[in-house]
N, C-alpha and C positions, 0 to 999 in steps of 0.2 A: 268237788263234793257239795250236794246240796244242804245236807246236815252234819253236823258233827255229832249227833245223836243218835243214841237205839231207840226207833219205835217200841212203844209198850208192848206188842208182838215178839219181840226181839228179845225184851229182858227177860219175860215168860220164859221164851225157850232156854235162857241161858239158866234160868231157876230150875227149873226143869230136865233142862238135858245135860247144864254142866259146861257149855260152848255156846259160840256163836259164828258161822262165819260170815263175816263183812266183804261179797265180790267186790272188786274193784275200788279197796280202800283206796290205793295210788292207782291214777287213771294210766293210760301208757304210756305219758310222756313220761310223766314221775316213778313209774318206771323203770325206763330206762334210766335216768338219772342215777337213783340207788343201784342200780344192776352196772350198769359200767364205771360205778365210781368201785363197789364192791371188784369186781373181775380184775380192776388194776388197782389194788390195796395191795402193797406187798406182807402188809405187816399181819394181813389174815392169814397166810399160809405159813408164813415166815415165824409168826409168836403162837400159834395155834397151838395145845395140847393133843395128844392121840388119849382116847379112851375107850378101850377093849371091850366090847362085848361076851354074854358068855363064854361063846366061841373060840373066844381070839379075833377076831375081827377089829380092825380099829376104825374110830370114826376122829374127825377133826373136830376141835371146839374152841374157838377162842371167845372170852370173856370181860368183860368192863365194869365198873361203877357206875362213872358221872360221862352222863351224854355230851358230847362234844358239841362244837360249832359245824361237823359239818355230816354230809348226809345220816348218817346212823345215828345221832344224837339229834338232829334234827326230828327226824323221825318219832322218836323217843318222844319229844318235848310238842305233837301238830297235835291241832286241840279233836281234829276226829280222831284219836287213839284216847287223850289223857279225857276227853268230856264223858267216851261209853267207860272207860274202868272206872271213873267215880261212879257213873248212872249205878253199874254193878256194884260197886264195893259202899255205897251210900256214904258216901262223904271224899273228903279231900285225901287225894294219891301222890305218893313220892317214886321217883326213880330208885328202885332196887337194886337193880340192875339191866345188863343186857347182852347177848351174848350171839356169837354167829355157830351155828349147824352148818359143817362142810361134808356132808358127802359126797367123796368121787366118783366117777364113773368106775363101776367095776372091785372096787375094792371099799368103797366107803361101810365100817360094816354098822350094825343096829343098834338101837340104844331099848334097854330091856323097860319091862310095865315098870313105871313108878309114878308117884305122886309127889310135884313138887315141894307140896309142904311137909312130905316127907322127911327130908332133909332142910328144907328153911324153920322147920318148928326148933330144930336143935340149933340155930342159931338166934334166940331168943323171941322169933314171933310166936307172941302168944298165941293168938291166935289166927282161924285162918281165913285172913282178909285182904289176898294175895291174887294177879290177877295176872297172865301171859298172854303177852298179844304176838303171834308169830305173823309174820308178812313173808310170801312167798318171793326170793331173789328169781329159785328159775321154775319152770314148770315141778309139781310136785305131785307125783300121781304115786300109783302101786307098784309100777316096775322099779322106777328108781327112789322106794325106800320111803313114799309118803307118812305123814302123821296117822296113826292109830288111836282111836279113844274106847271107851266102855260108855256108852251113854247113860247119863244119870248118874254114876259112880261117885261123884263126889260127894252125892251120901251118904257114903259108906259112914266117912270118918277117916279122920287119922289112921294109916297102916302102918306098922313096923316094919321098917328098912334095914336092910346090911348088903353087904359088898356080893356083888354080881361081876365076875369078869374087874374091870377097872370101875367099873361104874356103882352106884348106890341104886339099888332096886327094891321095891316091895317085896313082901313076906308070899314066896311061890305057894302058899298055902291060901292063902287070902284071893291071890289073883283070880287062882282055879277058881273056887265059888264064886268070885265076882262072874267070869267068864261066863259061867251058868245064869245069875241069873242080869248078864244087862247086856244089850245089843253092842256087836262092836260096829263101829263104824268107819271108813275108810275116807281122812280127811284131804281131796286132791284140790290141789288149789293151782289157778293160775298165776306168772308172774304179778304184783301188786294187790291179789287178794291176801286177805289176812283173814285168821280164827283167833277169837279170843277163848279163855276158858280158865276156870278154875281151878286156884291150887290144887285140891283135892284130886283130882277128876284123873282117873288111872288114864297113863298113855303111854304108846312107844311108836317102834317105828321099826322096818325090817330095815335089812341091810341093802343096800345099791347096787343090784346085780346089771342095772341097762348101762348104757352108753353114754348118758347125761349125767352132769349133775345137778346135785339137788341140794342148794343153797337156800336157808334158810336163817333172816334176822328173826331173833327176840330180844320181843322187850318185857320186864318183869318190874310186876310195882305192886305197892303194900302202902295201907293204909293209913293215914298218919293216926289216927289214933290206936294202931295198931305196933307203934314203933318199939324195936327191941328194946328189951329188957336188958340187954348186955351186949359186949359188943361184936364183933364176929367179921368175917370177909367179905358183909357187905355193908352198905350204910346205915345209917340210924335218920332220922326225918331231916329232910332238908328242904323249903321248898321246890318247887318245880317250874323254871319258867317256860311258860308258854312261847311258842314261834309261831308265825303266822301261819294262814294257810297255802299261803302261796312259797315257802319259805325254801323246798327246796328248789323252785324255777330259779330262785332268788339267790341262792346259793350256786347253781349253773353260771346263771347268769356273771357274777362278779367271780367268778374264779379263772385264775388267768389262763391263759392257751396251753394244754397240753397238760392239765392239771386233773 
């Protein structure tokens, strides 16, 4: 990466549209590092939750706090992620959280419209100064179940949530009109590109009817001067240390044979 930085162009659109996507945050080496360290994780499939869509459909999700030592908290911690959520959120960012999206081939099913401050405002952020950066593990297109947004939506505001299927979704009233008046857009990414995008900003995703899947890390952060008012299931401020940029070659690198 030659910057860790969004162009002034870049923060525009995200003021504006509610997203950004960053091609080739991780170039293909890094890459493949996150992709083959993700593919032999046992503990992704293994401690994952199932979450139902309308339908019945389930999709996979497994979840974390505190980013680790190695690739996925890595990841979390490279100053090209944490330098553009400050750029956007104007000031200093803590790890929120982070979480893996497993849709299977064939059965992974959809995750309905919602907003993620939808449900982080009821765990005491005041306000919404919340920032998701997803990076693509495998190809992510339409067939198998890609990201969906409403462009601009995040200024709606705050929408009222309740239970969808297993999951917590936006008020189907509100969607509808949103649907009218903002373009959706269909976010397909290749492996190591990433979209960043704001709490607010309605999004879902259909269900995984191809052959592939469609593996996607996030990472989610909130502003330190934004820190809960009380306490909840995920953290309250805690700095953030930075890794280098080179940090997962580095992490390859010294990890022993077969690991």
């Amino acid at each position: 990466m030659s910057t860790t930085r969004f162009t002034p162009e870049q923060l525009a659109d995200f003021e504006r549209d509610g997203f950004v996507i960053q091609r080739g945050l991780l170039d293909a080496e890094e890459a493949a590092i996150l992709r083959d360290y993700a593919k032999n994780d046992p503990a992704l499939l293994g401690d994952a939750s199932s979450r139902k869509d309308a339908e019945g459909r389930a999709t996979l999700l497994r979840l974390w706090n505190e980013p680790s030592d190695e690739p996925y908290g890595i990841l979390a911690r490279m100053p090209r992620i944490v330098d553009r959520v400050e750029q956007v959120l104007g000031g200093e960012a803590y790890h929120y959280h982070s979480k893996m999206s497993l849709k299977q081939p064939r059965v992974g099913g959809a995750w309905e419209w919602h907003q993620d401050y939808g449900y982080w405002y009821d765990f005491g952020c005041l306000y919404p100064l919340l920032v998701s950066v997803m990076t693509a593990i495998d190809r992510s297109n339409r067939d198998n179940g890609c990201l969906q947004v409403l462009v601009g939506s995040h200024k709606i505001g705050r929408i009222n949530h309740g239970p969808i299927g297993d999951q917590t979704g936006a008020d189907p009233e509100h969607v509808e009109a949103a649907c009218t008046r903002h373009e959706l857009a269909y976010v397909e990414l290749e492996p190591g590109d990433a979209v960043f995008f704001h709490c607010n900003l309605l999004h879902r995703s259909d269900d995984n009817r191809s052959e592939h899947p469609r593996w996607t890390l996030i990472c989610c952060y909130n502003a330190r001067r934004n820190d809960p008012y009380k306490a909840s299931r995920h953290p309250s401020y805690a700095p953030l240390e930075r890794v280098t940029e080179t940090a997962l070659r580095e992490w390859r690198d010294a990890a022993p044979a077969g690991a």
